[in-house]
C-alpha positions as CSV (number, residue, x, y, z in Angstrom):
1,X,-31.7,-109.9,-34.0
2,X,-30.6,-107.3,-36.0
3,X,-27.4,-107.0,-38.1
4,X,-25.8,-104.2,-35.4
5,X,-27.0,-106.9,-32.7
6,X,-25.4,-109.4,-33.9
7,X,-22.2,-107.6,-34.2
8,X,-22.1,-107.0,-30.6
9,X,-22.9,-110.4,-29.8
10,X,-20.2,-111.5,-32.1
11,X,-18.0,-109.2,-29.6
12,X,-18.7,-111.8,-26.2
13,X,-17.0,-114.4,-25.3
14,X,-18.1,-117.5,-26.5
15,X,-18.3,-119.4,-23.2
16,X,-20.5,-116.0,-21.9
17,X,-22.7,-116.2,-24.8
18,X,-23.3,-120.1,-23.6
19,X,-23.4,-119.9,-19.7
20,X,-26.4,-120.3,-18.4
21,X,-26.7,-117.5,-15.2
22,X,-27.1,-118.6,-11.7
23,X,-30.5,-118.0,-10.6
24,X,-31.0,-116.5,-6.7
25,X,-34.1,-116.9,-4.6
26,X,-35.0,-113.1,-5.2
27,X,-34.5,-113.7,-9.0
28,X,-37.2,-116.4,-9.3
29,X,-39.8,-114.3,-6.8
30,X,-40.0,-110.8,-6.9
31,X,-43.3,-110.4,-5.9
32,X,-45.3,-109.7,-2.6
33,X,-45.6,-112.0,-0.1
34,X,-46.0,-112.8,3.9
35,X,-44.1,-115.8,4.7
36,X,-40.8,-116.3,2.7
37,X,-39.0,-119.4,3.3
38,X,-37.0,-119.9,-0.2
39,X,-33.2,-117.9,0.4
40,X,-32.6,-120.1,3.6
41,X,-32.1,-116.1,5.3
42,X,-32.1,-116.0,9.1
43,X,-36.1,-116.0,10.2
44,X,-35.3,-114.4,13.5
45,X,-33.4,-111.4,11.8
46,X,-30.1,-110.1,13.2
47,X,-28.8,-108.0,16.1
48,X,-29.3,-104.7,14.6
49,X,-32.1,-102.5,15.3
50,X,-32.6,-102.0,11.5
51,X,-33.5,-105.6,9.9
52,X,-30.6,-106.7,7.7
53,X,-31.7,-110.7,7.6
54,X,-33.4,-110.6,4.0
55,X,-31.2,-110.1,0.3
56,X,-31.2,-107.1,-1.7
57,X,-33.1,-107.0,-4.7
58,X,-30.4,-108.4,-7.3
59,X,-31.3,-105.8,-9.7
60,X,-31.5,-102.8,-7.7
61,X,-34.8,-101.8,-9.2
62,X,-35.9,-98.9,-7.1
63,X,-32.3,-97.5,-7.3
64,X,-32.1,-98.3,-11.5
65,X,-35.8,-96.7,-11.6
66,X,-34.5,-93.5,-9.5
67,X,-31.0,-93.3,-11.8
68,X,-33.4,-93.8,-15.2
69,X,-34.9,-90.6,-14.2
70,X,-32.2,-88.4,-13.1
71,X,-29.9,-89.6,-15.8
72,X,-33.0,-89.6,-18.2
73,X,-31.7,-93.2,-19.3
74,X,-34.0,-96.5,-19.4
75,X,-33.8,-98.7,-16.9
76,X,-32.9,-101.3,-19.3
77,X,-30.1,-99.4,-20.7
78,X,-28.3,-99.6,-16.2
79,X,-26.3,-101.5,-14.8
80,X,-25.5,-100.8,-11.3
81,X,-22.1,-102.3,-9.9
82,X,-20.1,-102.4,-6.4
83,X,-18.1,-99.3,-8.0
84,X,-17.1,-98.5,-11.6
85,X,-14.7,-100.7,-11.1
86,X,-17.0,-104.0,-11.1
87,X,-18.0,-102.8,-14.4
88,X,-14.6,-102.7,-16.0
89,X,-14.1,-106.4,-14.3
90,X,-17.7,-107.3,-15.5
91,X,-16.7,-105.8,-19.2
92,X,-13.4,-108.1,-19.3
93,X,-15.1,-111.1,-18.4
94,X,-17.8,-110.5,-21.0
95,X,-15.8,-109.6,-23.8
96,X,-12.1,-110.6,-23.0
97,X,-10.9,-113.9,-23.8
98,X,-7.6,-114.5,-22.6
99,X,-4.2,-114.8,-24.0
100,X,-6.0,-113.9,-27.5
101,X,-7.6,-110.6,-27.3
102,X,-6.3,-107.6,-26.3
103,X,-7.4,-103.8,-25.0
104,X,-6.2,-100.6,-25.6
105,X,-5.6,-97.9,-23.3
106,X,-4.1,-94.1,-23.5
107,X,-1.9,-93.8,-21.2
108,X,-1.4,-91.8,-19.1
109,X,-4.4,-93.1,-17.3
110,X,-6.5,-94.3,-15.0
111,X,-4.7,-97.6,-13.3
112,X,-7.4,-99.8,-12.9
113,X,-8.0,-100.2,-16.9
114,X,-4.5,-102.1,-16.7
115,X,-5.0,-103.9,-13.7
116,X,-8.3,-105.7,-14.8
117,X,-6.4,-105.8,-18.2
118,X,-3.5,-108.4,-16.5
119,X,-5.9,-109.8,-14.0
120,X,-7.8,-111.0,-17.1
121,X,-5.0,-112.2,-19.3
122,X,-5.8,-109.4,-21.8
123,X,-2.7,-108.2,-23.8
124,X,-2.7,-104.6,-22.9
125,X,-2.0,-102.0,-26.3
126,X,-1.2,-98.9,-26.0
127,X,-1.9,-95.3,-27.7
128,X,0.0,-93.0,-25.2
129,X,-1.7,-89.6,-25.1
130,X,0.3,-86.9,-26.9
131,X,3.3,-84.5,-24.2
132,X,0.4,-82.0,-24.2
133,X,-1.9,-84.3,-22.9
134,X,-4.5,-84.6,-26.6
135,X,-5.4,-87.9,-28.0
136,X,-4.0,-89.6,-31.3
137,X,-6.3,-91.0,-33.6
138,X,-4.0,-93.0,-36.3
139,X,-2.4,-94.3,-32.8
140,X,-5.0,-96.1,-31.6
141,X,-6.5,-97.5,-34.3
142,X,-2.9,-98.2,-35.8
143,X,-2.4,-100.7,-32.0
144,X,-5.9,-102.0,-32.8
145,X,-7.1,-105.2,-34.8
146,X,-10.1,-107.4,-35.0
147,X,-9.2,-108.7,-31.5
148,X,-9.3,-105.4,-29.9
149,X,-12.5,-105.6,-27.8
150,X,-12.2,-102.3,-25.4
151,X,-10.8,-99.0,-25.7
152,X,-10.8,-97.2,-22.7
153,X,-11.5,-93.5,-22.7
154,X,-11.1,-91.8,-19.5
155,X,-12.8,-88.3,-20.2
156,X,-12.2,-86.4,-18.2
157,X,-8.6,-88.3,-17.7
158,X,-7.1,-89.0,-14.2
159,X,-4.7,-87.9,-13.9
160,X,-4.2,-85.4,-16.4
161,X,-8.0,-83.7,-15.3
162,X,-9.1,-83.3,-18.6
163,X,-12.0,-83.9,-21.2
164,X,-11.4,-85.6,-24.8
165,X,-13.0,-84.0,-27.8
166,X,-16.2,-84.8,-28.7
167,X,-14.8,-85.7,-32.2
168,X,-11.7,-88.2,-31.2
169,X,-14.8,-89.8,-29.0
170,X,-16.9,-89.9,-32.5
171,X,-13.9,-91.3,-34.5
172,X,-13.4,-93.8,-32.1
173,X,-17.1,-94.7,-32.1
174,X,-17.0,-95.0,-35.7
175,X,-13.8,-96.8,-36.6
176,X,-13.0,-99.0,-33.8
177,X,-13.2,-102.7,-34.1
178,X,-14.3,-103.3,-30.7
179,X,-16.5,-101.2,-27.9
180,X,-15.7,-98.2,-26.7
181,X,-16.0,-97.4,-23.1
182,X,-16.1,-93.7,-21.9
183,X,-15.6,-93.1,-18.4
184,X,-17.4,-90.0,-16.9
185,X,-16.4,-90.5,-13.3
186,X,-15.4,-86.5,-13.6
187,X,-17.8,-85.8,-15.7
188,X,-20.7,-83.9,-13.3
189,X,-17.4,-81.2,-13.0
190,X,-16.9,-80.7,-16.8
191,X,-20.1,-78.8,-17.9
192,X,-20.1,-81.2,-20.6
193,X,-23.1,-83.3,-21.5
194,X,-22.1,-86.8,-20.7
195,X,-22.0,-89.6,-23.6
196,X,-25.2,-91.5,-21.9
197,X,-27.1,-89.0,-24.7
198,X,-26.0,-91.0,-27.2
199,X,-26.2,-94.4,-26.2
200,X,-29.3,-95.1,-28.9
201,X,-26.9,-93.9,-31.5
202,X,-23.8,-96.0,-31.1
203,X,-24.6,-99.8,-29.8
204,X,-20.8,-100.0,-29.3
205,X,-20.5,-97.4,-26.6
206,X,-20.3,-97.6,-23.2
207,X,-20.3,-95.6,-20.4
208,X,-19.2,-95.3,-17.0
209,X,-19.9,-93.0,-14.3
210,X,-19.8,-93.3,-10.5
211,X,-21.6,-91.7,-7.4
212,X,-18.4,-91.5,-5.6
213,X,-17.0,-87.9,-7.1
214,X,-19.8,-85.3,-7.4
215,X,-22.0,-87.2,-5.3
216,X,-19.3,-87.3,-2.7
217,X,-20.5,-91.4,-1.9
218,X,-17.2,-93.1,-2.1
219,X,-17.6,-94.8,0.8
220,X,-21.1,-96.4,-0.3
221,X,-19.5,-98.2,-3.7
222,X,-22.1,-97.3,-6.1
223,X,-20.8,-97.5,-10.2
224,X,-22.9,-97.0,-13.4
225,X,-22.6,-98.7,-16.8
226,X,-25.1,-97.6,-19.3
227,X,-25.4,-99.3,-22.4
228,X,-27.4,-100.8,-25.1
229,X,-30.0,-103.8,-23.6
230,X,-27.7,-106.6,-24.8
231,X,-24.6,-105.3,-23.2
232,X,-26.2,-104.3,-19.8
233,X,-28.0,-107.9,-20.2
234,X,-24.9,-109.3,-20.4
235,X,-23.3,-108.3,-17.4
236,X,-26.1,-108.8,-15.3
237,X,-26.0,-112.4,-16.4
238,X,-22.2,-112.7,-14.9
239,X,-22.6,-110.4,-11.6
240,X,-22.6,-111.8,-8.3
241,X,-26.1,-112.5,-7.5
242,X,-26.3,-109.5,-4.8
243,X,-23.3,-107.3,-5.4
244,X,-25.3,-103.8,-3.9
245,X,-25.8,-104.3,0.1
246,X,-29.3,-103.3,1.2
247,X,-27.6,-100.1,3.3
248,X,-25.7,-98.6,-0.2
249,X,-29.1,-99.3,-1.6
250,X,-30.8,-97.1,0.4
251,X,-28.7,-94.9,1.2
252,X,-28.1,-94.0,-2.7
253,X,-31.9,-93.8,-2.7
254,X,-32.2,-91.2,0.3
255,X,-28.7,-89.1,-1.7
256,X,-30.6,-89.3,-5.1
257,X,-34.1,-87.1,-3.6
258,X,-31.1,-83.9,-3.4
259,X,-29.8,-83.2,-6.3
260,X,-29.5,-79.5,-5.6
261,X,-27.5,-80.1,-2.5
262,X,-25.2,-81.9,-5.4
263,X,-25.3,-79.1,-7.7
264,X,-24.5,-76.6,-5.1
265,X,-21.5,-78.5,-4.1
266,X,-20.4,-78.6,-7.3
267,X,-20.2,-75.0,-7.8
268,X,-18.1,-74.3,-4.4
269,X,-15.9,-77.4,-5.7
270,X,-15.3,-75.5,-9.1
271,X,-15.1,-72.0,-7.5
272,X,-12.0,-73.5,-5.5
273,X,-10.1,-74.8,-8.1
274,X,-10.4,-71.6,-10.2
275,X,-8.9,-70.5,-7.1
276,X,-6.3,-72.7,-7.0
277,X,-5.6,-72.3,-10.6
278,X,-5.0,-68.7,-10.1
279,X,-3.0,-68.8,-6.7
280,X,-0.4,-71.8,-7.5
281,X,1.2,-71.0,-10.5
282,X,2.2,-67.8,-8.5
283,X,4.5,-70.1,-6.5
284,X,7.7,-70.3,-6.6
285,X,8.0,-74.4,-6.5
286,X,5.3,-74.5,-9.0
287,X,6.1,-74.6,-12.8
288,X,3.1,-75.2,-14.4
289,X,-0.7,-76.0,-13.7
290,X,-2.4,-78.0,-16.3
291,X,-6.0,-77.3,-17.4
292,X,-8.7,-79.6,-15.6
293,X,-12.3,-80.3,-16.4
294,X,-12.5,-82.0,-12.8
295,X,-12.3,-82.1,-9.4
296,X,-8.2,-82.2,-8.8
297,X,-5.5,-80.5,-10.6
298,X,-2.4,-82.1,-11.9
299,X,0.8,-79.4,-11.0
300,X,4.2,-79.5,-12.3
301,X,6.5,-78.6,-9.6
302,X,10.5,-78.4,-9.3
303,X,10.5,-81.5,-7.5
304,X,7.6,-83.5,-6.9
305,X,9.1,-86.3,-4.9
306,X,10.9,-83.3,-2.3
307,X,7.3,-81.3,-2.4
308,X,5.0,-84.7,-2.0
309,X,7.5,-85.6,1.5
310,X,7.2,-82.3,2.8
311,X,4.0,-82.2,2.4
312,X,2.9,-85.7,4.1
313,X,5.5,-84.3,7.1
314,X,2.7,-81.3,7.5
315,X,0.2,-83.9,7.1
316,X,-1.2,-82.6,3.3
317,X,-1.7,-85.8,1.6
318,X,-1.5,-85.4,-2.5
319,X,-0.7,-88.1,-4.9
320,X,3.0,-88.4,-6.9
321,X,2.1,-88.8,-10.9
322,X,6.1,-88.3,-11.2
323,X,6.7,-91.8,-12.7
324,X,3.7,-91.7,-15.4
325,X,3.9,-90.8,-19.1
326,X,4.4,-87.2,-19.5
327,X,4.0,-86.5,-15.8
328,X,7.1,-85.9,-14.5
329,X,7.3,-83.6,-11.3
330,X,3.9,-83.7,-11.4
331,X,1.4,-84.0,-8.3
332,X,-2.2,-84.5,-8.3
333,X,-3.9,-82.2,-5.9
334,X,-7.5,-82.8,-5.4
335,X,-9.7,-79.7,-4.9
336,X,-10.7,-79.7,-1.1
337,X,-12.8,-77.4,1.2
338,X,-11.7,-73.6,1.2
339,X,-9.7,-74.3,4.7
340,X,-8.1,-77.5,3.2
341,X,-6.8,-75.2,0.1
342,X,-5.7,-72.7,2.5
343,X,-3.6,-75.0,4.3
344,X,-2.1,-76.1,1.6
345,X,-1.0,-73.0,-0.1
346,X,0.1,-72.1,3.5
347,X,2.7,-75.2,3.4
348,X,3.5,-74.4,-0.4
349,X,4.4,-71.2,0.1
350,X,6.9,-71.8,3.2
351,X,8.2,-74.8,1.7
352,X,12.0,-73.7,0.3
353,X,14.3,-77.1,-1.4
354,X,15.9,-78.7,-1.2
355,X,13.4,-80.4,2.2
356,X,14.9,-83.4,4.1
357,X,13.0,-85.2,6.9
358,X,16.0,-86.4,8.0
């Protein structure tokens, strides 16, 4: 094990480091075969037309094989999860140990980092993001010590829509006690090359992305971590046996053959929020619209909790980022079809304050 390896392993928590994984039927043969009578599975199969009776490979191999390539990542370097959000669980119960070590976040943020945070017993640290929305350096490593084990980097940010600099990432990377996790959930709408490039480089970096944005597969749960070996072997060795159903399985698969269709929605997506960008600021109940690298703007408005009830009355749903960090009277408006925008600006421009329900 080299000296860099060792470091990370130092990183895990002890009891990880020790626990011997539970081994499924499908872990212990892989193969080929005619008759199988090991996973105690229902023989006759199920009352679907499509056969559902047999487990999911517990590595997702045709769907890490078919990632590797598009993301031009090893296989080994994959971890596929229920989400992104099962790997910021799986990360906390690798590396957390709780009530003594502690993660840092920049808020304002994406939630979840915090909730995991609590649910784990993590002390949560934090190195808010400066009124202009740019990241502080000397703040986060001022919050960390040698029990910081995650900073979470959320580029680019929800809510705030967008990307850090390539060289706060890089000081991070280098001067950081713990691992650095860079989540590129929005990242297939920056332009940016994503952080997966560099993964050889820095054995402390990890990152996260998600086929739910670009993709547009919410609803089938797939999340990415890609990492060094050790890492990715490490929360393998703590994931529920079979945490991919066969269906998102191969339904990713069939999504993963069209990357153009993905690309071309992409465009339309970004020519839409250029239009947006342009159009609301020219409103009267809109103050300012912040820059974004992704697929939803976040929009100052006179008053976000009036605008956000008239617009659920004309049945626009947007979310309320009034009560976060440097977000106040701001909504978050996600980028929608060309008729979805229309209706909006529609309601925006006929909406006149103070609006009551009542």
């Amino acid at each position: 094990m080299t000296t860099t390896e060792k470091n990370i392993s130092a990183l895990i928590r002890p009891c990880i480091a020790a626990l011997k994984p539970y081994s499924s039927a499908r872990d212990e043969f892989a193969g080929a075969a005619s008759v199988f009578l090991d996973a105690n599975e229902n023989s006759l199969g199920s009352p679907l037309d499509q056969d559902f009776s047999r487990y999911p490979d517990p590595l997702q191999t045709p769907l890490r094989e078919a990632l590797a390539a598009l993301k031009q990542v090893d296989t080994r370097h994959i971890f596929i999860g229920n989400g992104s959000d099962e790997a910021i669980d799986m990360l906390m119960r690798v590396f957390v140990e709780p009530s003594r070590d502690n993660v840092v976040l920049m808020p304002p943020t994406y939630g979840m980092y915090a909730v995991q945070a609590n649910i784990h017993g993590a002390e949560i640290r934090r190195a808010p993001l400066r009124a202009d929305f740019s990241p502080h350096a000397e703040a986060v490593l001022s919050v960390a010590d040698a029990h910081s084990k995650l900073l979470f980097l959320c580029s680019p940010n929800n809510p705030t829509g967008q990307c850090l600099p390539d060289d706060f990432v890089l000081e991070m990377l280098e001067k950081f006690p713990g691992l650095v996790v860079v989540d590129e959930a929005y990242g297939d709408f920056s332009g940016r090359a994503s952080w997966t490039t560099r993964i050889s480089e820095f054995p402390n970096l990890v990152v996260l992305q998600t086929l739910s944005k670009a993709w547009g597969l919410a609803g089938l749960r797939v999340g990415m971590a890609f990492s060094n070996a050790l890492i990715i072997n490490a929360l393998n060795k703590i994931k529920y046996p079979y945490n991919l159903n066969q269906s998102t399985i191969q339904l990713a698969l069939q999504a993963l053959q069209h990357p153009e269709r993905v690309q071309g929605k992409i465009q339309t997506l970004l020519a839409e929020r250029r239009r947006l960008e342009q159009a609301l600021p020219l409103l009267p109940c809109v103050q300012k619209v912040f820059p974004s690298d992704a697929n939803f703007l976040l929009v100052r408005v006179t008053d976000a909790n009036d605008i956000y009830r008239y617009l659920c009355e004309q049945g626009i749903i947007v979310r309320n980022r009034d009560r976060e960090l440097h977000c106040s009277n701001c909504l978050r408006i996600t980028v929608g079809t060309p008729a979805e925008n229309d209706t909006l600006l529609s309601a925006l421009r006929s909406y006149y304050p103070p609006y009551d329900v009542r």
